[in-house]
C-alpha positions in Angstrom: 0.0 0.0 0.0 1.3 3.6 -1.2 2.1 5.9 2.0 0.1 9.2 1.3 1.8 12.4 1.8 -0.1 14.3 4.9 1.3 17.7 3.4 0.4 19.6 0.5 4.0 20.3 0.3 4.6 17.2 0.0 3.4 15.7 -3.7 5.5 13.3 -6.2 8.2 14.4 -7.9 10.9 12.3 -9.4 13.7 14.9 -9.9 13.1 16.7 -6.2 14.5 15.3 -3.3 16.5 16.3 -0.7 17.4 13.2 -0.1 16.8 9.5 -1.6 17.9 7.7 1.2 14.8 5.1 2.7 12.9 6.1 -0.5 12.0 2.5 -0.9 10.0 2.1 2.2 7.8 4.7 1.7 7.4 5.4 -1.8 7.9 8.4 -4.1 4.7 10.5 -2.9 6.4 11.4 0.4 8.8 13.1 -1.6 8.9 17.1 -1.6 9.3 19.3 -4.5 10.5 22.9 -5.2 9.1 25.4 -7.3 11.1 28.3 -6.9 9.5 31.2 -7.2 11.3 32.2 -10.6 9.4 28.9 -12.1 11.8 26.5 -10.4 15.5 27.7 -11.2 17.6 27.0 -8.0 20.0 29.3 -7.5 22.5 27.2 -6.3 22.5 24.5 -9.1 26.0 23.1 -9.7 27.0 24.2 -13.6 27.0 21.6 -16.3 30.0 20.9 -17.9 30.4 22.7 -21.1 29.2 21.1 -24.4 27.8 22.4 -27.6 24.2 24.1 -27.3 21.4 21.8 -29.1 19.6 23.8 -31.3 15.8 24.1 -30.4 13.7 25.8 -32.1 9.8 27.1 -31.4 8.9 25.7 -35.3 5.3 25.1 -36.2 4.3 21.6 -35.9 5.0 20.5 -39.7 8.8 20.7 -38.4 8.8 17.8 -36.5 10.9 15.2 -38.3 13.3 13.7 -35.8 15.7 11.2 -37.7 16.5 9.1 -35.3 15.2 5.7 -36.4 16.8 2.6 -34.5 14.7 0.4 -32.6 17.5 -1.5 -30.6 17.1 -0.7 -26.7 19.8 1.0 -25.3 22.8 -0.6 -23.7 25.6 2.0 -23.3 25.1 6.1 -23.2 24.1 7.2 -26.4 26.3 9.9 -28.2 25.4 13.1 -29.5 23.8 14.2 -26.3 23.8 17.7 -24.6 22.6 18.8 -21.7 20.8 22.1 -20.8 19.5 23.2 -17.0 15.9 23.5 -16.6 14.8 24.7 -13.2 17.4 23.2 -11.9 17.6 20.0 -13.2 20.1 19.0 -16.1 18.2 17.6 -19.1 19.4 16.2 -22.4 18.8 16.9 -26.0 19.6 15.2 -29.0 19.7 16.6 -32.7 18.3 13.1 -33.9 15.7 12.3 -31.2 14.4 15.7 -29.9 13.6 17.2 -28.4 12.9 19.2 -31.7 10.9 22.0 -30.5 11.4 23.9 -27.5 7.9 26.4 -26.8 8.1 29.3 -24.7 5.5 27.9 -22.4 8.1 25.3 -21.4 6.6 22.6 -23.6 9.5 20.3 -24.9 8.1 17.8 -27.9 8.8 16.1 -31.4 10.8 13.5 -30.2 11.8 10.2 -32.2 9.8 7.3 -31.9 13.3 5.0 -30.9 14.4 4.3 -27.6 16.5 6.9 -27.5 14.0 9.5 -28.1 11.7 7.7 -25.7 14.6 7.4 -23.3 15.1 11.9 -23.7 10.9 12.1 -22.9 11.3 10.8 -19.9 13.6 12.9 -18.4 12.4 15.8 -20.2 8.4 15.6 -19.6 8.6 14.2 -16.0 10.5 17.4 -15.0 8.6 19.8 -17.0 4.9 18.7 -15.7 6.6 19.3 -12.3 9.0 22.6 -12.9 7.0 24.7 -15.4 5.5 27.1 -14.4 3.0 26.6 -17.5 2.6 23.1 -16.4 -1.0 23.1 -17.2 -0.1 23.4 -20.7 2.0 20.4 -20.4 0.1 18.2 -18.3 -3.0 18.4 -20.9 -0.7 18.1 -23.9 2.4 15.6 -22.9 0.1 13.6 -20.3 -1.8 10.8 -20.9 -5.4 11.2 -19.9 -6.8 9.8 -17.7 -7.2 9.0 -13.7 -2.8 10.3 -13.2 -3.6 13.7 -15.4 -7.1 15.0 -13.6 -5.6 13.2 -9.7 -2.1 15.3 -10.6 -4.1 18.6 -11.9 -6.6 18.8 -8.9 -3.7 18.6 -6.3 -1.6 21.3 -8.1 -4.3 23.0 -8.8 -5.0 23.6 -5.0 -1.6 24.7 -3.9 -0.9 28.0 -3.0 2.6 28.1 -2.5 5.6 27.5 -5.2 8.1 27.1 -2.9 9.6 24.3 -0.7 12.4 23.7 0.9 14.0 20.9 -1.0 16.7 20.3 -3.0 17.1 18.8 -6.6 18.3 15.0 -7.9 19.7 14.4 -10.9 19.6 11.8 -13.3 22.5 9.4 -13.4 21.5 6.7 -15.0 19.1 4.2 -16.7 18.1 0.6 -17.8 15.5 0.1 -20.1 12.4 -2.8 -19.0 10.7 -2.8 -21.7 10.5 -1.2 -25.5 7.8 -0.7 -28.0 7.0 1.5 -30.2 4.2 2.0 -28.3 5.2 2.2 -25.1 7.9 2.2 -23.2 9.3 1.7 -19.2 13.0 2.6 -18.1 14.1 2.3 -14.7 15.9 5.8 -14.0 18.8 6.1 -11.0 19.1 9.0 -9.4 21.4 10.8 -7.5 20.5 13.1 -4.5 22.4 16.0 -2.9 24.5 13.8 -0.7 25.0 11.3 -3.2 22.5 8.6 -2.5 20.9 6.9 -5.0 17.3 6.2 -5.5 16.2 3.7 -8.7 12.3 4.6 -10.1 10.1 3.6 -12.9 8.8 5.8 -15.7 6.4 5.0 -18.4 5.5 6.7 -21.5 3.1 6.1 -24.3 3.0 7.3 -28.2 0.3 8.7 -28.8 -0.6 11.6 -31.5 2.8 11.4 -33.1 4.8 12.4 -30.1 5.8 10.5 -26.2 3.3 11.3 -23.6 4.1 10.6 -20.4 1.9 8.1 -18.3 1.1 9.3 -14.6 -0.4 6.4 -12.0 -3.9 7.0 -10.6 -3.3 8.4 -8.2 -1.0 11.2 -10.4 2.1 10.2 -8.8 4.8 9.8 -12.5 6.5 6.4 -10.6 5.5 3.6 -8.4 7.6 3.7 -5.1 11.8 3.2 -5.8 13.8 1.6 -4.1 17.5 2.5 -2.9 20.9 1.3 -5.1 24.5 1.4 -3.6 26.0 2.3 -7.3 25.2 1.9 -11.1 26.5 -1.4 -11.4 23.8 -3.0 -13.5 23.1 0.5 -15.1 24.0 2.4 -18.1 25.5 5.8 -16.7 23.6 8.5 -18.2 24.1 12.4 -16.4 24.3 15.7 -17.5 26.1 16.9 -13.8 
């Protein structure tokens, strides 16, 4: 049985955490997110080392044509990857997989229907729906309907603060459990301020030529992690 948060502070959110450690006895819902009040930059986010800017571009939908084609699941870090902060949180971008277009609202799509570009919608969509601060706009475009979407918009809906005292994690790696073209589910590590380690599962779906990502009932993006002592098993995958 998921533990419920008792605060309103407290809500899912993959990529804030102050700390992963005992995540997986009670479950990602007791974990507390920031949303600073500049839209969730945190001003004391460690730099990302340098690498070339991917170019994003806020194109009309016609635009879309990532080329990114291979359908063979993922087994060491992919190349042609940057990285970019987004409210904190490093996310990456490919050329090939997307994502393409970058909207002023925050929205992040046209991603490649490949692993790789399902692997990118992950990070990217389950840290926007959380840090945007147009997130409505993203949870009714990039998240699938249903029970997750209208449980997730009624709690965020209600809060009235959008700031808490929290901390960021970071990606740091990932191992794929299953791959369609329809739908796919990667285990994601990540890595907390004081350099625990927490392992959860994300989901997304295709759906109207793009990744959406799939939110549980009760609009939580992961079933309760559990705690790792390293990557071994993983492929590394971090932008900081």
């Amino acid at each position: 049985m998921r533990t419920r948060a008792s605060s309103t502070a407290r809500r899912p959110g993959l990529f804030a955490s102050a700390t992963l450690a005992g995540i997986g006895a009670v479950g990602i819902a007791l974990i507390m997110m920031r949303l600073a009040g500049d839209g969730g930059a945190a001003a004391s986010a460690p730099p990302i080392a340098a690498s070339p800017r991917t170019s994003v571009t806020s194109e009309p939908s016609g635009a879309c044509r990532p080329t990114d084609t291979g359908q063979e699941v993922l087994q060491a870090p992919p190349s042609g990857v940057t990285w970019q902060l987004f409210g904190g949180v490093a996310l990456p971008y490919s050329a090939t997989a997307g994502p393409l277009v970058v909207e002023g609202s925050g929205v992040a799509r046209c991603f490649a229907r490949s692993p790789l570009g399902a692997l990118i919608a992950t990070d990217q969509l389950s840290a926007r729906y959380l840090l945007s601060p147009d997130w409505r706009t993203i949870v009714r475009t990039q998240v699938v309907a249903g029970p997750g979407r209208d449980a997730y918009t009624a709690w965020r809906s209600g809060q009235r603060v959008n700031a808490f005292d929290t901390g960021y994690a970071q990606v740091a790696g990932f191992r794929f459990i299953t791959y369609t073209p329809q739908c796919a589910v990667i285990e994601k590590v990540m890595r907390a301020g004081d350099g625990s380690l927490g392992v959860f599962d994300l989901t997304v779906q295709w759906e109207d030529g793009d990744w959406r990502l799939q939110l549980q009932p009760d609009g939580v993006a992961n079933p309760p992690g559990h705690d790792v002592e390293s990557l071994d098993g993983y492929v590394p995958w971090s932008g900081i």
